[in-house]
C-alpha positions in Angstrom: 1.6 15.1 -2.3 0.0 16.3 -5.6 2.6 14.2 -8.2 0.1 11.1 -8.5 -2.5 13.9 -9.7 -0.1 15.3 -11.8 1.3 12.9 -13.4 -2.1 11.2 -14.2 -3.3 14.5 -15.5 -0.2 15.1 -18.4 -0.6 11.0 -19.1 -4.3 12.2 -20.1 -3.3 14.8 -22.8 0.6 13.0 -23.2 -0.5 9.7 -23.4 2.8 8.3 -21.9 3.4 8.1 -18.6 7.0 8.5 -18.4 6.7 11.8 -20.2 4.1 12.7 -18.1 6.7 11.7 -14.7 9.0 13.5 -16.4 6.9 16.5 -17.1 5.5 16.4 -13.5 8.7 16.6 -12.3 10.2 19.8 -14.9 7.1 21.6 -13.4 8.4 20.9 -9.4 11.4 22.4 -10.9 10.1 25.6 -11.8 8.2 26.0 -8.3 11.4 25.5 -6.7 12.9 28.4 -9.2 9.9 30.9 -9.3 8.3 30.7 -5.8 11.3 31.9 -4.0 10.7 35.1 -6.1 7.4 35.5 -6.5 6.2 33.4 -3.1 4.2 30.3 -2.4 0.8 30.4 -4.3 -2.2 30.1 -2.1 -2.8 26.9 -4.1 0.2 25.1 -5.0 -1.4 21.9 -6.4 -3.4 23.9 -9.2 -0.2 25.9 -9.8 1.9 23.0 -10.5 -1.4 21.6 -12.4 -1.6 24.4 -14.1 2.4 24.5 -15.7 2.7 20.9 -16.1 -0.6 21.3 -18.2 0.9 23.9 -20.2 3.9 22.3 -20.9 2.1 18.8 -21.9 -0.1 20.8 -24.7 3.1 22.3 -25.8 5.2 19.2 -25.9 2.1 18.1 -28.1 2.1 20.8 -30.3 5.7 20.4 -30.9 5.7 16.7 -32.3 5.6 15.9 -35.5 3.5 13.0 -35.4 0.8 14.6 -33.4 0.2 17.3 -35.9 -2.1 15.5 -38.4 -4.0 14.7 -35.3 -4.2 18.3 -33.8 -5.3 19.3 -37.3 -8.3 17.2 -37.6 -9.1 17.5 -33.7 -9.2 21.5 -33.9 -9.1 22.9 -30.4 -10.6 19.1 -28.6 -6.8 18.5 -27.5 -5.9 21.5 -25.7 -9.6 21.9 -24.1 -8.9 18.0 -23.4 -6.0 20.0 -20.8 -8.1 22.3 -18.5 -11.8 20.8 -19.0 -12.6 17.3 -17.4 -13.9 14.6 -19.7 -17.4 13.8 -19.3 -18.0 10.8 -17.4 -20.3 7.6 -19.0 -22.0 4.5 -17.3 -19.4 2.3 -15.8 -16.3 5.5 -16.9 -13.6 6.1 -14.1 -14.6 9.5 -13.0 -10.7 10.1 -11.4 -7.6 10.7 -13.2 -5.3 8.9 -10.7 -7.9 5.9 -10.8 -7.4 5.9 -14.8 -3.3 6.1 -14.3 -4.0 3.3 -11.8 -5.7 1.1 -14.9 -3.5 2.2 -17.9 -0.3 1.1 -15.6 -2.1 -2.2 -14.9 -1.7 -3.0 -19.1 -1.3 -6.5 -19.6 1.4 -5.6 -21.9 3.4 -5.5 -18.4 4.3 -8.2 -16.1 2.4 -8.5 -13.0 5.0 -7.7 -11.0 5.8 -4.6 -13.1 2.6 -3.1 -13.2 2.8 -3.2 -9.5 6.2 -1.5 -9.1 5.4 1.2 -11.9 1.9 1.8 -9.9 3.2 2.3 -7.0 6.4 4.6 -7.9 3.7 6.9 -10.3 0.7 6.8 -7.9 1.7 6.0 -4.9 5.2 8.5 -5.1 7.0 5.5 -3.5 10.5 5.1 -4.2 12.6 2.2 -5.2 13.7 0.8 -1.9 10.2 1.4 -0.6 8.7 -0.9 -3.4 11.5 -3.4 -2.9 10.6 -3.9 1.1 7.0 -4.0 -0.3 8.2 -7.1 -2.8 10.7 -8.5 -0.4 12.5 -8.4 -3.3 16.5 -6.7 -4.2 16.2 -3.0 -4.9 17.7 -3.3 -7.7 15.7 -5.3 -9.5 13.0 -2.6 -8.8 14.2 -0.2 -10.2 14.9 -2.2 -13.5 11.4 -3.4 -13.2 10.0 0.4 -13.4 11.9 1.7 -15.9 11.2 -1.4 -18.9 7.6 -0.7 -17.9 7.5 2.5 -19.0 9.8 1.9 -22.1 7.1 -0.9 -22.8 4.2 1.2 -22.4 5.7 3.7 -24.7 6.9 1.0 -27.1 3.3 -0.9 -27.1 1.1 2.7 -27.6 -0.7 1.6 -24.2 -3.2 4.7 -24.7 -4.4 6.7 -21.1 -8.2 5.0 -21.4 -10.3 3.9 -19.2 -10.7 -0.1 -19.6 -14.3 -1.7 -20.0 -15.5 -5.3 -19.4 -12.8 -8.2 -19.9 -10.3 -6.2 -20.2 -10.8 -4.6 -17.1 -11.2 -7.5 -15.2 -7.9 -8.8 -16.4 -6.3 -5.7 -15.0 -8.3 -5.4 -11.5 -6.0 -8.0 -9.6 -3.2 -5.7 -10.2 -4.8 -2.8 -9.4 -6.0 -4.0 -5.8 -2.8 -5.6 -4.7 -1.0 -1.7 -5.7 -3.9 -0.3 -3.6 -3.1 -2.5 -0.5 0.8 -2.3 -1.3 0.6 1.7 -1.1 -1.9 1.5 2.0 0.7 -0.8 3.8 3.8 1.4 3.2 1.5 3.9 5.1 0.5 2.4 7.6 4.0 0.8 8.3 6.4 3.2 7.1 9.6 1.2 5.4 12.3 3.8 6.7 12.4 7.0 8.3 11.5 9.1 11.6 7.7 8.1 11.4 5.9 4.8 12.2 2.7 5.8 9.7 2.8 8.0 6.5 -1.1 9.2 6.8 -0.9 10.7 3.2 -0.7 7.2 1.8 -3.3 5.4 3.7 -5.7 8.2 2.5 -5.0 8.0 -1.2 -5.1 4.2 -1.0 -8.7 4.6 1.2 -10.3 7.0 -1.4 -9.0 4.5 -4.1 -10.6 1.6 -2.6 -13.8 3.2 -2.2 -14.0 4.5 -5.8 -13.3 1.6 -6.9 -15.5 -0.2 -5.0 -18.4 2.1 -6.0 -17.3 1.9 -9.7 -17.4 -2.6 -9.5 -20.0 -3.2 -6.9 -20.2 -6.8 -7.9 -16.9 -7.6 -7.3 -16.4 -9.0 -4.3 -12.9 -8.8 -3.7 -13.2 -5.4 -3.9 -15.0 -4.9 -1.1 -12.7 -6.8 0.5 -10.2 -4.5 0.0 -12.3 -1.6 1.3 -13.2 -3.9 4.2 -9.6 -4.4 4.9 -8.7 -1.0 4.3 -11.4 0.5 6.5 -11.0 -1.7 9.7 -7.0 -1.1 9.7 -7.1 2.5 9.4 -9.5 2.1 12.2 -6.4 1.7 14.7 -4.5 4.5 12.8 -4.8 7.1 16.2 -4.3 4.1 18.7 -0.8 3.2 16.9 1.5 5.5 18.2 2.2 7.2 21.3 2.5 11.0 22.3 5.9 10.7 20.8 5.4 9.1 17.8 6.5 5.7 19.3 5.0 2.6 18.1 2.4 1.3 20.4 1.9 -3.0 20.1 -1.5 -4.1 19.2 -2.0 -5.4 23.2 -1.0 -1.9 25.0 -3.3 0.2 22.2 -6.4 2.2 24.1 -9.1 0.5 21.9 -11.4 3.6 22.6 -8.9 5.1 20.4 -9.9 3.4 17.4 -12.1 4.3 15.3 -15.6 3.2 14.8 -17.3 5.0 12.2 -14.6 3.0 10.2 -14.9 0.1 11.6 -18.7 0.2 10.9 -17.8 1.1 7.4 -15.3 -1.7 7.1 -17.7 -4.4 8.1 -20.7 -3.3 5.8 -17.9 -3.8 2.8 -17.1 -7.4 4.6 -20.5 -8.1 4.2 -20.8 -6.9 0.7 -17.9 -8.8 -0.5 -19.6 -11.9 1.3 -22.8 -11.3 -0.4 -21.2 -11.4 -3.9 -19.3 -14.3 -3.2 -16.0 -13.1 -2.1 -15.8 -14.5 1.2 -12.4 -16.6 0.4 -11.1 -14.1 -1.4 -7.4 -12.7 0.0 -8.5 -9.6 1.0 -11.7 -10.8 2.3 -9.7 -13.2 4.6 -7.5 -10.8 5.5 -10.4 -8.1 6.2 -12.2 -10.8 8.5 -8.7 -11.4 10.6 -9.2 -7.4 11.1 -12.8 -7.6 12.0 -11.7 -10.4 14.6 -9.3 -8.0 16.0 -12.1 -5.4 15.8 -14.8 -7.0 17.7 -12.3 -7.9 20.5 -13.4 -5.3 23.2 -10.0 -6.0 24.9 -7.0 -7.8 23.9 -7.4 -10.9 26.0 -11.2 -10.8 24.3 -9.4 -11.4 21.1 -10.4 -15.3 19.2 -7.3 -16.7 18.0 -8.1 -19.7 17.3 -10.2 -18.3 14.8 -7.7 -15.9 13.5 -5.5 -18.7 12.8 -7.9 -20.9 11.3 -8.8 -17.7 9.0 -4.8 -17.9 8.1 -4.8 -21.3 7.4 -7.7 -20.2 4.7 -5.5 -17.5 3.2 -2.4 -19.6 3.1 -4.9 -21.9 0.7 -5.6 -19.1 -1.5 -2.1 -17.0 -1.5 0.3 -19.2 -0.2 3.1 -16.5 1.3 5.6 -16.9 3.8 4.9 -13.6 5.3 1.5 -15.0 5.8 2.6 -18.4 7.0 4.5 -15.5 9.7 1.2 -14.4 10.6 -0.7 -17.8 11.0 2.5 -18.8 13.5 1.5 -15.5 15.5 -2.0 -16.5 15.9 -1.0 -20.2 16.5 1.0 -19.2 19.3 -1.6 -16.7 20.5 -4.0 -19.9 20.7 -2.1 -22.7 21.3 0.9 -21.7 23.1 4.6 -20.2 22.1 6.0 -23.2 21.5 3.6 -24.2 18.6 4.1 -20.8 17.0 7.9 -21.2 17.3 7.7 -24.4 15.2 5.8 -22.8 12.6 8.3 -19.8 12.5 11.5 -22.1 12.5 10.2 -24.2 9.3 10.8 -20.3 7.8 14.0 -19.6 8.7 15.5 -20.9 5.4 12.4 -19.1 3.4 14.6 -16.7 1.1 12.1 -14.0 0.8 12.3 -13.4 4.7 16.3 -13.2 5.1 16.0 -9.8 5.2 12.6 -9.4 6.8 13.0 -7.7 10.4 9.5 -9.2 11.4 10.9 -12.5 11.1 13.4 -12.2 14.4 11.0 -9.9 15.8 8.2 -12.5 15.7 10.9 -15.0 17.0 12.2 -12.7 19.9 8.7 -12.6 21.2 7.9 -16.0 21.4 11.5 -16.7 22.8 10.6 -14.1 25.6 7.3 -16.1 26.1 9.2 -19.0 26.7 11.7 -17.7 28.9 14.5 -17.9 27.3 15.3 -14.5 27.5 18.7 -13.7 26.1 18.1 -15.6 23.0 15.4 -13.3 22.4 17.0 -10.1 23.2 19.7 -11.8 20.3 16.4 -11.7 17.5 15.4 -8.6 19.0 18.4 -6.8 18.0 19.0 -8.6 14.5 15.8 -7.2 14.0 16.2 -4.1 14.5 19.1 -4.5 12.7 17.2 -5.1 9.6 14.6 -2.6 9.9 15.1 1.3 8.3 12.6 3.0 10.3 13.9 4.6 13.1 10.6 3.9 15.3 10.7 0.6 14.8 14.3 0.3 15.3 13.9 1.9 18.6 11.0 -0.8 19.9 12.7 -3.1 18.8 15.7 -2.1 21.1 13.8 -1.4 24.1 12.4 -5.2 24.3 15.9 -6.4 23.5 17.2 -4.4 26.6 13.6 -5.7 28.5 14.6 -9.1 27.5 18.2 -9.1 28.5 16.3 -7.9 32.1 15.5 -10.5 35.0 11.8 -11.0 32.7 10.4 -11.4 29.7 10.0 -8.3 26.5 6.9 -6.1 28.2 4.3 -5.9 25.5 4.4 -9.4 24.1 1.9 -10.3 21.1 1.8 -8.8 17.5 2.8 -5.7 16.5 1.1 -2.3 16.0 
């Protein structure tokens, strides 16, 4: 919970963020060695703060190559560790923001930035990122640590960015925001459907960041999204934990302080001219969803015509996935199964479990029942999270039944 803060907080006085993980992680050690002695502190965070801190200012002190600096900076280094740095016009006023921005370098690939985010801020770990890719876990893994060997290589320094070069970096930085929201709000493996923690972090992210660039309009988008989708957060599961699919969800559940929130940001990203923007797309297919006072209330038609738009823009299989969902929602199962079919052979979906999941429903529309119990189970055959799995193996069973999967339609 506190290792994003952490580490951005050593990167300030370090200036290397894999020495700062690294540090972060010697000061985890020493809670696990002193607190069974001398008990949990009554706050843990600034304890672990507190020693990683130290340890930074005397890694610092111990290099050779810092010591001309520390010579001619006085005390400004060590003061640098316990005092905030005063905040200018325009200045990222939070420390995981700034780690957020220095791992964005353009010195890094695009895909690397986003893996070396999203391990450091997001505490994700590799196979986590690699379901977030749809990419080999392996290759994640390689990805994160030649980032931080090219960070260290390169000098990147732990600054805030200003005008171009900011910009070059904020695409980056909004797709690790909506990556770490995602893995919260669907969980890639586990007990649990949602991992709260995550979709917070990635929230207060969006809306910093949205304050700090209020003429950008994708990123209001993002907080649009964001907002509306965390909206549902309460509705999602059941007493149990157990997923609950978007057409069975108590809508008085949701949220609407949020959902009030998210639309004002839709509207701000429209205003400065974002309204084709990914993540304003995305944010209006939620809005859609939101404005729906019941399922059956729900426009389709335009939902997939607002796919059709996004496809334009960022052409994905996962969302060609979605716009074959809302096709089939509009038009029929039999339209949406064609869509999904001209995917099968996509190789970033082999291992997707939403692919045979998406399948199995429209099967079970159709009536043909035990082929969809069949993509039902390879389904949750793919999926790691135990929730999931276990959905997943209840409509396979109410498939294999004399009727069609209860709770047809999208997911949660």
């Amino acid at each position: 919970m506190e290792s994003a803060r952490i580490i951005a907080t050593v990167a300030r006085i370090v200036r290397d963020v894999g020495i700062a993980e690294e540090i972060a992680q010697d000061a985890l050690v020493a809670a696990l060695e002193q607190w069974p002695e001398s008990g949990v502190p009554d706050r843990p965070g600034a304890w672990l703060t507190a020693t990683a801190k130290h340890r930074a200012v005397d890694l610092v002190r111990r290099r050779e190559t810092y010591a001309r600096k520390l010579a001619e900076a006085g005390r400004e280094l060590v003061e640098e560790a316990y005092d905030p740095e005063p905040s200018g016009p325009g200045d990222i006023d939070d420390d995981v923001l700034r780690l957020v921005f220095t791992a964005c370098h353009p010195v890094l690939s695009a895909e690397a930035r986003t893996a070396l985010t999203l391990r450091l801020v997001g505490g994700l770990r590799t196979d986590e990122i690699a379901r977030a890719f749809l990419v080999p876990e392996p290759t994640v893994a390689q990805r994160i640590v030649r980032a931080k060997r090219t960070l260290a290589k390169a000098g990147v320094p732990f600054e805030v960015p200003y005008g171009a070069d900011r910009a070059v970096r904020l695409g980056s930085v909004l797709e690790v925001i909506y990556l770490i929201f995602n893995e919260g709000y669907a969980a890639t493996a586990g007990d649990d459907l949602l991992r709260p923690a995550l979709c917070e972090d990635a929230l207060r992210l969006a809306r910093q960041l949205a304050a700090l660039m209020p003429k950008e309009g994708e990123v209001h988008g993002l907080a649009a999204l964001l907002e509306i989708q965390a909206s549902r957060t309460a509705a999602r599961t059941g007493p149990d934990g157990a997923p609950v699919l978007l057409a069975d969800q108590n809508r008085r559940r949701w949220n609407r302080l949020l959902i009030r929130r998210g639309f004002a940001a839709l509207e701000r990203a429209v205003e400065a001219g974002g309204a084709n923007g990914p993540y304003a797309l995305q944010a209006a297919v939620a809005a859609c969803h939101a404005r729906a006072a019941t399922y059956e209330d729900t426009d389709w038609r335009t939902i997939a015509t607002l796919y059709g738009r996004l496809a334009a823009v960022a052409p994905s299989p996962v969302v060609e996935l979605n716009r074959a969902v809302a096709v089939s929602m509009a038009d029929g199962p039999e339209a949406g199964l064609a869509l999904v079919d001209a995917l099968a052979t996509a190789p970033a979906l082999s291992g997707y479990h939403l692919l045979p999941s998406v399948r199995g429903d429209l099967l079970a529309r159709m009536g043909r029942t035990q082929e969809a119990r069949a993509e039902f189970e390879r389904a949750a055959a793919l999926t790691r999270n135990e929730r999931e799995r276990a959905l997943l193996r209840e409509r396979a069973a109410k498939a294999g039944g004399t009727g069609p999967a209860g709770g047809a339609g999208p997911g949660p």
